[in-house]
N, C-alpha and C positions, 0 to 999 in steps of 0.2 A: 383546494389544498395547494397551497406553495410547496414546489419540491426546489433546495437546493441545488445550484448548477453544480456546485463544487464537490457532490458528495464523493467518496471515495470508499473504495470494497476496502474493511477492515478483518472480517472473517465470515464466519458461518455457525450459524446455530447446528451442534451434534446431537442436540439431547436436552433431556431434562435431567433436572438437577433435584434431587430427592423429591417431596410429596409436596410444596411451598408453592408450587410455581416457579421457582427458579430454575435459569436456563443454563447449557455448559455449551459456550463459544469457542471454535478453535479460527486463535487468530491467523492472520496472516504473515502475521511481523513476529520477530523474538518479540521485539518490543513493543507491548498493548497500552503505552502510554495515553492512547488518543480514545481507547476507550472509558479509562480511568477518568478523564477529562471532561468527557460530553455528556450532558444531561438528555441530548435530544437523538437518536438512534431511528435509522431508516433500515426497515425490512421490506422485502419484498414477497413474502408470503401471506397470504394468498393474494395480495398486489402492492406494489409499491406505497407502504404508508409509515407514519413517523409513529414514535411509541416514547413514551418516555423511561430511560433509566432512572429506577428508585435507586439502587445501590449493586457494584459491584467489587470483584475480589477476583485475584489470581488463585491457580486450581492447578498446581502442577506447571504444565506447559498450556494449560487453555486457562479461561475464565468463566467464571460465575457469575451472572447477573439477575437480580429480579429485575421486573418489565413490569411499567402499569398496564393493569387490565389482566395480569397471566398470577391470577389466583392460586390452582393448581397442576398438577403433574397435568393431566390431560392439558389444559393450556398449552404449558411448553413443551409438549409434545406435538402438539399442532405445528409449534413452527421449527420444530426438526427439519433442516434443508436451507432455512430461511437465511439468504444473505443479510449482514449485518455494514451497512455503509453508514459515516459519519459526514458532516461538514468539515473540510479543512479548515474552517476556520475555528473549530473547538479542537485543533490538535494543539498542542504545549508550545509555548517559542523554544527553538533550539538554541546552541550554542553558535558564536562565530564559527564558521567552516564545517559546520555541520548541518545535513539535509536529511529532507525526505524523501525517498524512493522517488516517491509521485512526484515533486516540483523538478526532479529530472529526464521525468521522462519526453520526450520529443524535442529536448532540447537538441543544438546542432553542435557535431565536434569537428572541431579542425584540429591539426597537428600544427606545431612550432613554425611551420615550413608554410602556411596559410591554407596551407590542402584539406579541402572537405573530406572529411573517411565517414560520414551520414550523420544517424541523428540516435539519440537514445533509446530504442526498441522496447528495452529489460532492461533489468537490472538483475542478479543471481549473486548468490551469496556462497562458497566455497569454503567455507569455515573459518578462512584466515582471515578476508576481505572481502569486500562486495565486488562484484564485475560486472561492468558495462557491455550492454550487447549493442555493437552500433553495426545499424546497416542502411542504405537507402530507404527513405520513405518509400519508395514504390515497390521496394520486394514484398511479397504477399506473405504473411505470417507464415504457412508452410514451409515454404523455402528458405526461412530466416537462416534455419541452422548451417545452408550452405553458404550465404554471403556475407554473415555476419564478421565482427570484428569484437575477439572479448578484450575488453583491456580493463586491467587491476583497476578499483577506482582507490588507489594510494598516492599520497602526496611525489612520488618517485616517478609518476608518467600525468597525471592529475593536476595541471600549472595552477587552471585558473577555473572557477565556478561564476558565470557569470548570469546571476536569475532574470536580473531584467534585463537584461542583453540573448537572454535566452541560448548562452552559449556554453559551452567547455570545451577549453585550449589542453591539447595533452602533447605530451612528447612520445609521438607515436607515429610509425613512417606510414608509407603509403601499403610499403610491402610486409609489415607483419599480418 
């Protein structure tokens, strides 16, 4: 079995989804664009294996999918828990100046001034705006919340997105 290098955590199987076999996903994103997209879907229960999507549909704030092979309720009930990751390369092209969480993350930000303030930890979403969490590569996920740096990711601090340069330029000092 080839497993994809690039998969990426999309959501999690909560449940099943009436007596069919169909399953209810609660994504990770508002946006479940990428699993509307892929035919081919990686679960990890009961071990890391690919499954293909027959068809899905949004469900409120989650989604509904039927799965080959997941007949009925008992099926998709089995894989209640089960993380649901995709290939980034079946996610949608986006627009100019716009990303996806993922091809941000560990990139490296410097401020206008050429000062490194770290690298992209997170990303969090606050209602208005997504927010970057940058801190040193070497701080230990625990400790993030004390060294980190959130800064709006809006075009007003946000210069430059550079993906093959693996960068982001922001107008952001040393001392906020």
């Amino acid at each position: 079995m080839h497993v994809p290098e690039d998969l990426v955590l999309v959501g999690h199987i909560s449940g099943a989804f009436g007596i069919q076999g169909w399953v209810k996903i609660r994504p990770y994103s508002a946006d479940a664009d990428a699993m509307f997209n892929a035919r081919q879907w990686w679960l990890n229960k009961p071990g890391l294996h690919e499954i293909g999507c027959l068809e899905v549909k949004p469900h409120g704030e989650d989604v509904v999918a039927r799965l080959r092979g997941v007949a009925d309720r008992n099926a998709a009930e089995a894989l209640k828990g089960s993380t649901v990751s995709i290939s980034r390369q079946s996610f949608p092209p986006l627009e100019d100046g716009e990303f996806y969480w993922v091809d941000l993350m560990g990139l490296s930000v410097q401020n206008l001034q050429g000062e490194v303030l770290g690298v992209v930890r997170d990303l969090m979403d606050n209602g208005a705006h997504p927010i970057l969490r940058v801190a040193a590569a070497e701080v230990p996920e625990a400790e993030l919340h004390k060294h980190e740096r959130l800064i709006p990711f809006v075009d007003q601090f946000v210069k430059q997105v550079d993906l093959q340069g693996k960068s982001i330029q922001v107008d952001w000092g040393l001392d906020f």
